[in-house]
BALUMLO-70220 format. One record per residue: residue number from 1; residue in one letter; x, y, z of N, C-alpha, C, O in turn. Coordinates in Angstrom, 1 decimal, m for minus. Layout:
> NUM_A_X_Y_Z_X_Y_Z_X_Y_Z_X_Y_Z
...
END
This chain:
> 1_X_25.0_17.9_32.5_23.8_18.7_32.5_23.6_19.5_31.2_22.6_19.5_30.5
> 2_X_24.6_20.1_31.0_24.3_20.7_29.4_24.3_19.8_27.8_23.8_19.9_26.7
> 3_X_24.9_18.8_28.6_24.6_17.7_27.4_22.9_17.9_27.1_22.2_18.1_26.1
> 4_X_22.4_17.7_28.6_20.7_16.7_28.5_19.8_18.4_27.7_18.9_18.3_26.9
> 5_X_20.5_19.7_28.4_20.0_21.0_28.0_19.8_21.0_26.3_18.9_21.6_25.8
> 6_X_20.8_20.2_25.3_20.9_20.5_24.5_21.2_19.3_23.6_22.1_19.0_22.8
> 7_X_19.9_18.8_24.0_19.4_17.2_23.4_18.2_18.0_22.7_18.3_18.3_21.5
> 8_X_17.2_18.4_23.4_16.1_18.8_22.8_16.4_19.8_21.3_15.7_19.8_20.2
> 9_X_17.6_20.5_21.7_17.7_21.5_20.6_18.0_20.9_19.4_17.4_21.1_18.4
> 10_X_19.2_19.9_19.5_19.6_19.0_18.5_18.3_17.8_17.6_18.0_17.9_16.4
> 11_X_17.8_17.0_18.4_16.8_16.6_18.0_15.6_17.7_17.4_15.2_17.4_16.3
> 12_X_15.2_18.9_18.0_14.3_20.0_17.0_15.4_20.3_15.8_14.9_20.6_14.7
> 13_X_16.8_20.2_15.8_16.8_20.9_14.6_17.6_19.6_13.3_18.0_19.8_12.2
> 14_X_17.5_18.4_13.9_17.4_17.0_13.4_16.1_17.0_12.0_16.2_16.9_10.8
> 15_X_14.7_17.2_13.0_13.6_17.1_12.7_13.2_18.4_11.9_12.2_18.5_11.2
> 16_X_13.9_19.3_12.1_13.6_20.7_11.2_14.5_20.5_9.8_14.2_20.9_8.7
> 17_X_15.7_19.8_10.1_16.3_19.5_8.6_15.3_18.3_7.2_15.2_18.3_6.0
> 18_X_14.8_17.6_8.4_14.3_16.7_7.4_13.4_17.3_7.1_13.4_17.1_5.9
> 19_X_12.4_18.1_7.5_11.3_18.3_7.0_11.8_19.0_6.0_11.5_18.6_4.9
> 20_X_12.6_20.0_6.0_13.5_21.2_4.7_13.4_19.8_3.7_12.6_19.9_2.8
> 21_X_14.1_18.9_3.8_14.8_17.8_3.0_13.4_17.6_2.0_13.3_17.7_0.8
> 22_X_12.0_17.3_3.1_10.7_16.7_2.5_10.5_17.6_2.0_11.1_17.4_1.0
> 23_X_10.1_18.8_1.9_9.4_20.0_1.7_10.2_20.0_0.1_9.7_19.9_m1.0
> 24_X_11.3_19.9_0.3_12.6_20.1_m1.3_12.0_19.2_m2.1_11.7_19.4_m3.3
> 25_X_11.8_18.1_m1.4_11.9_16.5_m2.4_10.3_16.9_m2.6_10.3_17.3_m3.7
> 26_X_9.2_17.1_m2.1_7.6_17.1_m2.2_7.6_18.6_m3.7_6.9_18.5_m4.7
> 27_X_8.4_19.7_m3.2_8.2_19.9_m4.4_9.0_19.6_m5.9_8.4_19.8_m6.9
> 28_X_10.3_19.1_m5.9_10.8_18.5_m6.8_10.1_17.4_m7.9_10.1_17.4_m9.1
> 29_X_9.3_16.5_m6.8_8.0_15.0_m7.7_7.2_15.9_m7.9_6.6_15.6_m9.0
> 30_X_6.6_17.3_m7.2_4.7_17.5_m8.2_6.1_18.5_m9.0_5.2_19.2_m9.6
> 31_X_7.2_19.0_m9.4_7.5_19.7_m10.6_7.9_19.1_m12.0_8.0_19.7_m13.0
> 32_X_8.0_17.8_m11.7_8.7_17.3_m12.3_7.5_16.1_m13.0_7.7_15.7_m14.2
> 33_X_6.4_15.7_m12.1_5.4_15.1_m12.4_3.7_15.7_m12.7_2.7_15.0_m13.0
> 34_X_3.8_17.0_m12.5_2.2_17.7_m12.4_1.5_17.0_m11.1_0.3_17.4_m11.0
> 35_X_1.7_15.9_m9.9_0.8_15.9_m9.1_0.4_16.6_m8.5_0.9_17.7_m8.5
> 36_X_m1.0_16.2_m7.4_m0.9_17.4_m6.9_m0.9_16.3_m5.6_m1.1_15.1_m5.6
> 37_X_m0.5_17.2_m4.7_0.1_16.9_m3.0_m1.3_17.3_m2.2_m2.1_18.3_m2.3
> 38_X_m1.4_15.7_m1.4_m2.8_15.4_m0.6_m2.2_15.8_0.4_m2.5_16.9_0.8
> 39_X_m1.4_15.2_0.9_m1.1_15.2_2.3_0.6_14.9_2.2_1.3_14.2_1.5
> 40_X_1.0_16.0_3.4_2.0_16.5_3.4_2.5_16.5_5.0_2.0_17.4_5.8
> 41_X_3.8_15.4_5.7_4.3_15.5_7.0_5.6_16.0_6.9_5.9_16.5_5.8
> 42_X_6.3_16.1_7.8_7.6_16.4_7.9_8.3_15.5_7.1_9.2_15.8_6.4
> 43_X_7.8_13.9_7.2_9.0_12.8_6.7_7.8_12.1_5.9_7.7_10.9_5.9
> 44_X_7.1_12.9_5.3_5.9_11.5_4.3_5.2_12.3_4.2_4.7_13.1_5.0
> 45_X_4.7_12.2_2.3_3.6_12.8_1.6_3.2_11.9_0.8_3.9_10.9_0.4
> 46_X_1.6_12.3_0.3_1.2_11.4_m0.6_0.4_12.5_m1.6_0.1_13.6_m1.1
> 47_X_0.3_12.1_m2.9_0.2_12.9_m3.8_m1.1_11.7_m5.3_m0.9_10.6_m5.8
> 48_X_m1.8_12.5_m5.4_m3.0_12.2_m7.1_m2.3_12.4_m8.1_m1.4_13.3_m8.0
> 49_X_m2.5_11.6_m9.1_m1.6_12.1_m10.4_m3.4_11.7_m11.6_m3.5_11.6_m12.8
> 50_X_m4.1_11.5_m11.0_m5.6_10.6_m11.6_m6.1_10.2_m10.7_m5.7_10.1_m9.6
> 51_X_m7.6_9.7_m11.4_m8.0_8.5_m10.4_m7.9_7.5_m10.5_m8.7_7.1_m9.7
> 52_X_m7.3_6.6_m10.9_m5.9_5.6_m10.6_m5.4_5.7_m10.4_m5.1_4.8_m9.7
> 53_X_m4.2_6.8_m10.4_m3.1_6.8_m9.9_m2.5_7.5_m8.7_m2.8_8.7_m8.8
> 54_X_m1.9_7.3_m7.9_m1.6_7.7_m7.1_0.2_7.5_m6.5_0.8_6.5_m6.9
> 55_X_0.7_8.2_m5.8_1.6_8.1_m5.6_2.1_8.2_m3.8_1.3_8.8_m3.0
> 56_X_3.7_7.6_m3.0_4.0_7.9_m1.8_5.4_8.5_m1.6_6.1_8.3_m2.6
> 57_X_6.1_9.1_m0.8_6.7_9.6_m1.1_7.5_9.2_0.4_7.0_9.8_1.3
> 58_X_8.5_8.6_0.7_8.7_8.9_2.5_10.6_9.2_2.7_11.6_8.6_2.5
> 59_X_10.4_10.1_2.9_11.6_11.3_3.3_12.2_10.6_4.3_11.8_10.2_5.4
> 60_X_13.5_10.3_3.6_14.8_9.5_5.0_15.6_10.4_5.5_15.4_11.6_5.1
> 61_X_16.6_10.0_6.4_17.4_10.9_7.2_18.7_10.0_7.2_18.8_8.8_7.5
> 62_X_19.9_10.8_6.7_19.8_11.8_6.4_19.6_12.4_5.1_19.3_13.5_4.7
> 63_X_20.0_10.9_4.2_19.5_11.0_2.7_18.9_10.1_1.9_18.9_10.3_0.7
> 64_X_18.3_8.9_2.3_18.0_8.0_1.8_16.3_7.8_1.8_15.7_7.2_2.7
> 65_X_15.8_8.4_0.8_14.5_8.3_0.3_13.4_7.4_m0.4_13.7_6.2_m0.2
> 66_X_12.5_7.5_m1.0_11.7_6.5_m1.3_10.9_6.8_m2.2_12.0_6.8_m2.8
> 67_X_10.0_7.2_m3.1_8.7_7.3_m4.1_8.2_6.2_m4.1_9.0_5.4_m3.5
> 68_X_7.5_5.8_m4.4_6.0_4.4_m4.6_5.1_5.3_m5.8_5.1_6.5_m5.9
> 69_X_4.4_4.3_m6.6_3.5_4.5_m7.7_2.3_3.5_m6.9_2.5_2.7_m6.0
> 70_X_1.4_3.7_m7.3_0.6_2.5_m7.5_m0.7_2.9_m8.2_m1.4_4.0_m8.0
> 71_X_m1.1_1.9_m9.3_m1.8_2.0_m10.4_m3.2_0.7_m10.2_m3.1_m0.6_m10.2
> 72_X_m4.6_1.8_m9.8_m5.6_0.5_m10.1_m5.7_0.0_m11.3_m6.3_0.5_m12.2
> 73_X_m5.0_m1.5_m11.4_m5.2_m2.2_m12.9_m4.1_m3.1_m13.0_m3.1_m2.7_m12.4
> 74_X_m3.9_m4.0_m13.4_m3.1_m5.2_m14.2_m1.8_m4.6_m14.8_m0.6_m4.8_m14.4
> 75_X_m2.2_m3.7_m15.8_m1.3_m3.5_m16.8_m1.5_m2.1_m17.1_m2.3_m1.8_m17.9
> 76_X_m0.5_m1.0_m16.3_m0.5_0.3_m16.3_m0.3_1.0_m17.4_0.4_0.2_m17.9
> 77_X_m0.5_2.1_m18.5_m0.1_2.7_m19.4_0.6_3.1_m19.2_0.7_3.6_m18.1
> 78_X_1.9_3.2_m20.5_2.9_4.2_m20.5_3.1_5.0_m19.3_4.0_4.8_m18.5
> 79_X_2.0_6.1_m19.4_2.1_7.2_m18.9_2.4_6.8_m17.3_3.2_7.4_m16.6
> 80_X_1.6_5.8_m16.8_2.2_5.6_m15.3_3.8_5.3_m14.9_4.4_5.9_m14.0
> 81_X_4.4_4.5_m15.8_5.9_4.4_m16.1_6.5_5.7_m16.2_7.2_5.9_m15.3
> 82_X_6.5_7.0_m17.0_6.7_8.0_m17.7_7.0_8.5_m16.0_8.0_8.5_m15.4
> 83_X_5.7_8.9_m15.5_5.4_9.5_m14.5_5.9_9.0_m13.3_6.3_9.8_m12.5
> 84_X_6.0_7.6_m12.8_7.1_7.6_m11.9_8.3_7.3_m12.1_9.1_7.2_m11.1
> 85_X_8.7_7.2_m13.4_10.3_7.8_m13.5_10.6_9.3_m13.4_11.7_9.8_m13.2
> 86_X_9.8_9.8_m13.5_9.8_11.6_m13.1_9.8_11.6_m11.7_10.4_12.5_m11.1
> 87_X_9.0_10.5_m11.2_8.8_11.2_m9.6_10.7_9.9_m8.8_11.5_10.0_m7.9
> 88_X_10.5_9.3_m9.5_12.1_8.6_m9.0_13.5_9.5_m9.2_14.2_9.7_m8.2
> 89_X_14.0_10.3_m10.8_14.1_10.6_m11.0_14.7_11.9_m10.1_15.8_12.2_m9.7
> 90_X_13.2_12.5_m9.9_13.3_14.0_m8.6_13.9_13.4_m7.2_14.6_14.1_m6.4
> 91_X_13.6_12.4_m6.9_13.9_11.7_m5.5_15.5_11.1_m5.8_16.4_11.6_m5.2
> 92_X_15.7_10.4_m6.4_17.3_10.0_m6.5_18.6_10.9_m7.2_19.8_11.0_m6.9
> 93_X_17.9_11.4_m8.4_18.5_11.8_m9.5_18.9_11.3_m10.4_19.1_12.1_m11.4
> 94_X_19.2_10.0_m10.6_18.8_8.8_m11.6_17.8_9.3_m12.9_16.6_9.6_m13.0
> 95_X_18.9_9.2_m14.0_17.6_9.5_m15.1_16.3_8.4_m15.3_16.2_7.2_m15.0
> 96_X_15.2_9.3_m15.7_14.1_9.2_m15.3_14.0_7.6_m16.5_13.3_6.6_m16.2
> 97_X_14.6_7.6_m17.4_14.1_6.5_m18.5_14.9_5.3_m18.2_14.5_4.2_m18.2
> 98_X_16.5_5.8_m17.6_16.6_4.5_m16.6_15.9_3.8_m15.9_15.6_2.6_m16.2
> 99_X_15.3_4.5_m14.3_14.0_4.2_m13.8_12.9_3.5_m14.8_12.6_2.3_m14.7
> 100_X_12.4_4.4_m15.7_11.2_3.4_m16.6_11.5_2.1_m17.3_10.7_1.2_m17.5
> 101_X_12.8_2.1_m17.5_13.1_0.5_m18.1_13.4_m0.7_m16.9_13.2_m1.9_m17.0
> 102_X_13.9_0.1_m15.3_14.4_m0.5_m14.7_12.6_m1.3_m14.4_12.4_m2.5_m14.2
> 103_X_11.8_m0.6_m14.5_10.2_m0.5_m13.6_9.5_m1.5_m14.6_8.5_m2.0_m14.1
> 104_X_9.9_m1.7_m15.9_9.2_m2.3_m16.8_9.8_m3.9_m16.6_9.3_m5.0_m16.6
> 105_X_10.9_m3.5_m16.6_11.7_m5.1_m16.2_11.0_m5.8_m15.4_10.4_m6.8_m15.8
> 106_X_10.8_m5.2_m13.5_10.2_m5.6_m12.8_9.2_m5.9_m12.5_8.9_m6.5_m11.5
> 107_X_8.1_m5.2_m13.6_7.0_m5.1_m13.3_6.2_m6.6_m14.2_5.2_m7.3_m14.0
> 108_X_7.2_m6.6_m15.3_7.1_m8.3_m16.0_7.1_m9.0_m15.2_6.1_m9.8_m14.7
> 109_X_8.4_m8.9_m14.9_9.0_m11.0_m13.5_7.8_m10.3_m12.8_7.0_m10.7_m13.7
> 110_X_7.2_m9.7_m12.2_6.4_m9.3_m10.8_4.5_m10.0_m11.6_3.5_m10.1_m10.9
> 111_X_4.5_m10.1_m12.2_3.3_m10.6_m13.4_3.1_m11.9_m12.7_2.2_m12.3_m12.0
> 112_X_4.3_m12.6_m13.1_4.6_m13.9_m12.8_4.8_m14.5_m11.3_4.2_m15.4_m10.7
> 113_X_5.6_m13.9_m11.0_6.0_m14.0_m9.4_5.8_m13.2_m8.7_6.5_m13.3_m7.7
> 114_X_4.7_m12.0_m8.7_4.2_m11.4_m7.5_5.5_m10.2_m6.8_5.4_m9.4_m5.9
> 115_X_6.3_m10.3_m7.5_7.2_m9.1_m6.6_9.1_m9.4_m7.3_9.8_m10.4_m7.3
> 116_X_9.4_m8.5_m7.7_10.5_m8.2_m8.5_11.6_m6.9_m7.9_11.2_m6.1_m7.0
> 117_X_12.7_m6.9_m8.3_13.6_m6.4_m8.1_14.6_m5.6_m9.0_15.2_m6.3_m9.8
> 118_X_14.7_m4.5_m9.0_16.0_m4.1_m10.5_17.3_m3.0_m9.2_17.0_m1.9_m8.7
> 119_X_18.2_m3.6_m9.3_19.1_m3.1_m8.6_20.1_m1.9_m9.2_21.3_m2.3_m9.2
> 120_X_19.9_m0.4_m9.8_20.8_0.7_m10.1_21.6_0.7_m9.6_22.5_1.5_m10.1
> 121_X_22.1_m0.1_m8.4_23.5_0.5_m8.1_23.4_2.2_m7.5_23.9_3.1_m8.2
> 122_X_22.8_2.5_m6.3_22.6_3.5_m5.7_21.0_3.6_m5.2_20.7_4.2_m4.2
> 123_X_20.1_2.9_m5.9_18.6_2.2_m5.5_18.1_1.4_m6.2_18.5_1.1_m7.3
> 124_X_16.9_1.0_m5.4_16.1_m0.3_m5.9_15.3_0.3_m7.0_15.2_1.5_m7.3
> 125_X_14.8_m0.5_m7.4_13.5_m0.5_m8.1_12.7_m1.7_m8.1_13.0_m2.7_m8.8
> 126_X_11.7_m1.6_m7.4_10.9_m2.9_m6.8_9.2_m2.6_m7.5_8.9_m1.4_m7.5
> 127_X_8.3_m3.6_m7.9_7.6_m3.3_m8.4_6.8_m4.8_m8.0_7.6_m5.7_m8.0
> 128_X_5.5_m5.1_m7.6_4.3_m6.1_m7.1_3.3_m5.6_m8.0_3.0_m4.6_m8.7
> 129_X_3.1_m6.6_m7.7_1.2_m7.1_m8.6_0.3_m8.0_m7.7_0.5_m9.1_m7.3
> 130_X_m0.6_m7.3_m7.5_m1.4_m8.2_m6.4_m2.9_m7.9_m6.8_m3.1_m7.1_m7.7
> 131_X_m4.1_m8.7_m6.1_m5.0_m7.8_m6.3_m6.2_m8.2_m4.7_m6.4_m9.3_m4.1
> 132_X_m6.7_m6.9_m4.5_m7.1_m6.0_m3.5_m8.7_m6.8_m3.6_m9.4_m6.9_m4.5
> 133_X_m8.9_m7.2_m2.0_m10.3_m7.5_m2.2_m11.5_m6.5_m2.8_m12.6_m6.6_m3.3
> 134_X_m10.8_m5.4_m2.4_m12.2_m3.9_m2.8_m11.1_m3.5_m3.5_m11.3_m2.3_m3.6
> 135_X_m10.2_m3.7_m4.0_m9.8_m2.7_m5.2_m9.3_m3.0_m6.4_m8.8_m2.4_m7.4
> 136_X_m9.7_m4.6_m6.3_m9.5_m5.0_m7.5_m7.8_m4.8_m7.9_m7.0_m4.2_m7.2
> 137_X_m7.3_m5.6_m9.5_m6.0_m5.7_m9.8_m4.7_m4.5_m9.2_m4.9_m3.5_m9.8
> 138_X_m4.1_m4.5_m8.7_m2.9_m3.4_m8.3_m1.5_m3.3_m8.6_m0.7_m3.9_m7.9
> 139_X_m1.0_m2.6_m9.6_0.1_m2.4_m9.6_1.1_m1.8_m8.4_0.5_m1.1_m7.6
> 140_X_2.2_m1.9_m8.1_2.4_m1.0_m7.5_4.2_m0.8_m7.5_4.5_m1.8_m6.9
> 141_X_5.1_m0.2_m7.7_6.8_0.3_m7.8_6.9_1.2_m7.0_6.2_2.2_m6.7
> 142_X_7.8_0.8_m6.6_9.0_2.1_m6.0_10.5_1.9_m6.3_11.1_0.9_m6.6
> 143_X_11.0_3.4_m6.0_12.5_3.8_m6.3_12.8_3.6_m4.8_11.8_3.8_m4.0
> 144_X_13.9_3.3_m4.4_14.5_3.1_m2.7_15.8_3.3_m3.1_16.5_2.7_m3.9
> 145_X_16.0_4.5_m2.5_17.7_4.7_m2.4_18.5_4.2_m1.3_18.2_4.5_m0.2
> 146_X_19.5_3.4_m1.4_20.4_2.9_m0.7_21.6_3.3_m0.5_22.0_4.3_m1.1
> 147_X_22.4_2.7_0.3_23.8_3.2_0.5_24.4_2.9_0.1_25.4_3.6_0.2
> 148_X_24.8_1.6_m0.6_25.8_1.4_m1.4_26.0_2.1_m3.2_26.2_1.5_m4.3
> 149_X_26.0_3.2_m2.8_26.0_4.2_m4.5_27.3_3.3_m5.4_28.1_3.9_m6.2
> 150_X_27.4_2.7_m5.4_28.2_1.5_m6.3_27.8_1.0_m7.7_28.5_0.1_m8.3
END
Protein backbone atom coordinates (compact mmCIF):
# COMPACT_ATOMS: atom_id res chain seq x y z
CA UNK A 1 0.00 0.00 0.00
CA UNK A 2 2.70 2.46 0.57
CA UNK A 3 4.43 1.38 -2.41
CA UNK A 4 1.14 2.54 -4.58
CA UNK A 5 1.10 5.92 -1.85
CA UNK A 6 4.37 6.81 -3.21
CA UNK A 7 4.33 6.19 -6.89
CA UNK A 8 2.68 9.48 -7.52
CA UNK A 9 5.40 11.31 -5.50
CA UNK A 10 8.21 9.62 -7.34
CA UNK A 11 6.79 10.03 -10.85
CA UNK A 12 6.00 14.10 -9.78
CA UNK A 13 9.44 14.43 -8.83
CA UNK A 14 10.77 12.18 -11.99
CA UNK A 15 8.91 14.86 -14.09
CA UNK A 16 10.02 17.84 -11.91
CA UNK A 17 13.81 16.73 -12.54
CA UNK A 18 13.47 16.81 -16.17
CA UNK A 19 11.82 19.80 -16.53
CA UNK A 20 14.98 21.52 -14.12
CA UNK A 21 17.17 19.37 -16.79
CA UNK A 22 14.97 21.40 -19.92
CA UNK A 23 14.77 24.61 -18.23
CA UNK A 24 19.12 24.25 -17.86
CA UNK A 25 19.47 22.93 -21.36
CA UNK A 26 16.63 25.76 -22.95
CA UNK A 27 18.67 28.31 -21.30
CA UNK A 28 22.16 27.01 -22.14
CA UNK A 29 21.14 26.88 -26.56
CA UNK A 30 19.47 30.69 -26.45
CA UNK A 31 23.06 31.62 -24.26
CA UNK A 32 25.09 30.24 -26.25
CA UNK A 33 23.10 30.89 -29.63
CA UNK A 34 21.08 34.43 -29.20
CA UNK A 35 17.66 32.49 -29.95
CA UNK A 36 14.94 33.43 -28.72
CA UNK A 37 12.51 30.56 -27.06
CA UNK A 38 8.83 30.14 -28.68
CA UNK A 39 7.63 27.59 -26.95
CA UNK A 40 8.75 26.01 -23.86
CA UNK A 41 7.43 22.21 -22.18
CA UNK A 42 8.82 20.39 -19.43
CA UNK A 43 10.62 17.84 -22.03
CA UNK A 44 10.56 20.11 -25.52
CA UNK A 45 11.15 23.63 -26.72
CA UNK A 46 11.38 25.25 -29.92
CA UNK A 47 13.18 28.35 -30.49
CA UNK A 48 13.71 31.51 -33.85
CA UNK A 49 17.16 32.21 -34.60
CA UNK A 50 15.60 34.23 -38.14
CA UNK A 51 13.14 33.74 -40.55
CA UNK A 52 14.62 30.78 -41.77
CA UNK A 53 15.86 29.51 -39.28
CA UNK A 54 14.61 27.81 -36.64
CA UNK A 55 15.49 25.40 -34.17
CA UNK A 56 14.10 21.95 -31.67
CA UNK A 57 15.23 21.06 -28.77
CA UNK A 58 13.69 17.66 -26.89
CA UNK A 59 14.93 17.03 -23.32
CA UNK A 60 15.63 13.13 -22.49
CA UNK A 61 15.59 11.40 -19.19
CA UNK A 62 17.66 10.94 -17.64
CA UNK A 63 20.44 12.39 -19.91
CA UNK A 64 20.12 11.85 -23.36
CA UNK A 65 19.13 14.91 -25.39
CA UNK A 66 18.58 16.25 -28.76
CA UNK A 67 18.83 19.89 -30.76
CA UNK A 68 17.52 19.97 -34.52
CA UNK A 69 18.32 22.99 -36.93
CA UNK A 70 16.33 23.37 -39.82
CA UNK A 71 17.07 25.96 -42.47
CA UNK A 72 14.46 27.08 -45.44
CA UNK A 73 16.91 26.52 -48.42
CA UNK A 74 19.26 24.06 -50.28
CA UNK A 75 22.42 25.30 -49.04
CA UNK A 76 22.50 27.02 -45.51
CA UNK A 77 25.12 29.80 -44.76
CA UNK A 78 27.92 29.49 -42.57
CA UNK A 79 26.15 31.05 -39.92
CA UNK A 80 23.39 28.23 -39.69
CA UNK A 81 26.41 25.66 -39.14
CA UNK A 82 28.11 28.18 -36.59
CA UNK A 83 24.79 28.34 -34.79
CA UNK A 84 23.85 24.82 -34.41
CA UNK A 85 27.13 23.85 -33.30
CA UNK A 86 26.54 26.36 -30.46
CA UNK A 87 23.14 25.04 -29.86
CA UNK A 88 24.82 21.10 -30.06
CA UNK A 89 27.59 22.16 -28.27
CA UNK A 90 25.23 23.60 -25.06
CA UNK A 91 23.24 20.25 -25.37
CA UNK A 92 26.15 17.66 -25.40
CA UNK A 93 29.24 19.48 -24.59
CA UNK A 94 31.04 18.45 -27.64
CA UNK A 95 33.05 21.33 -29.08
CA UNK A 96 30.93 23.37 -31.02
CA UNK A 97 33.46 23.23 -34.46
CA UNK A 98 33.56 19.57 -34.04
CA UNK A 99 29.77 19.54 -34.40
CA UNK A 100 30.16 22.11 -37.49
CA UNK A 101 32.47 19.87 -39.41
CA UNK A 102 30.66 16.74 -38.21
CA UNK A 103 27.18 18.78 -39.80
CA UNK A 104 29.02 19.75 -42.97
CA UNK A 105 30.19 16.18 -43.71
CA UNK A 106 26.62 15.15 -43.49
CA UNK A 107 24.90 17.64 -44.85
CA UNK A 108 27.12 16.86 -48.39
CA UNK A 109 26.43 12.79 -48.55
CA UNK A 110 22.66 14.07 -47.38
CA UNK A 111 22.73 16.39 -50.97
CA UNK A 112 23.07 13.23 -52.70
CA UNK A 113 21.35 10.71 -50.71
CA UNK A 114 18.69 12.46 -48.75
CA UNK A 115 19.87 11.64 -45.19
CA UNK A 116 23.47 11.20 -43.67
CA UNK A 117 25.15 10.28 -40.57
CA UNK A 118 28.41 11.45 -38.57
CA UNK A 119 28.97 9.34 -35.49
CA UNK A 120 31.19 11.48 -32.35
CA UNK A 121 31.30 8.69 -30.36
CA UNK A 122 28.94 9.96 -27.52
CA UNK A 123 26.18 11.40 -30.42
CA UNK A 124 24.97 11.55 -33.77
CA UNK A 125 24.98 14.03 -36.03
CA UNK A 126 22.38 13.49 -38.68
CA UNK A 127 21.54 15.96 -41.27
CA UNK A 128 18.47 15.61 -44.49
CA UNK A 129 17.69 17.53 -47.40
CA UNK A 130 14.29 17.28 -48.60
CA UNK A 131 11.97 19.68 -50.07
CA UNK A 132 8.45 20.67 -48.58
CA UNK A 133 5.42 20.99 -50.85
CA UNK A 134 4.65 24.69 -49.15
CA UNK A 135 8.02 25.19 -48.00
CA UNK A 136 10.00 24.74 -50.58
CA UNK A 137 13.96 23.28 -50.35
CA UNK A 138 14.76 22.17 -46.46
CA UNK A 139 17.72 21.61 -44.64
CA UNK A 140 17.57 20.12 -41.63
CA UNK A 141 20.57 18.44 -38.60
CA UNK A 142 20.55 17.36 -35.33
CA UNK A 143 22.95 16.47 -32.53
CA UNK A 144 21.46 13.04 -30.61
CA UNK A 145 23.21 12.04 -27.66
CA UNK A 146 23.65 8.42 -27.04
CA UNK A 147 24.83 6.03 -24.72
CA UNK A 148 27.63 4.63 -25.85
CA UNK A 149 30.07 7.79 -24.80
CA UNK A 150 32.93 5.58 -26.56
Amino acid sequence: MRALLLLPILLFAAGSARADECETLVAKVTAETGAKTDQQRSDYATFTVNPDMTMSLACGAPALSSVGAQYRGANPPEAYYDTFGKAGHAVTGIDAKTIVEAAHKAKETASRMRHSNIDLGGALVTCSSMVSPDKGPLTLCAVIEHSDKS
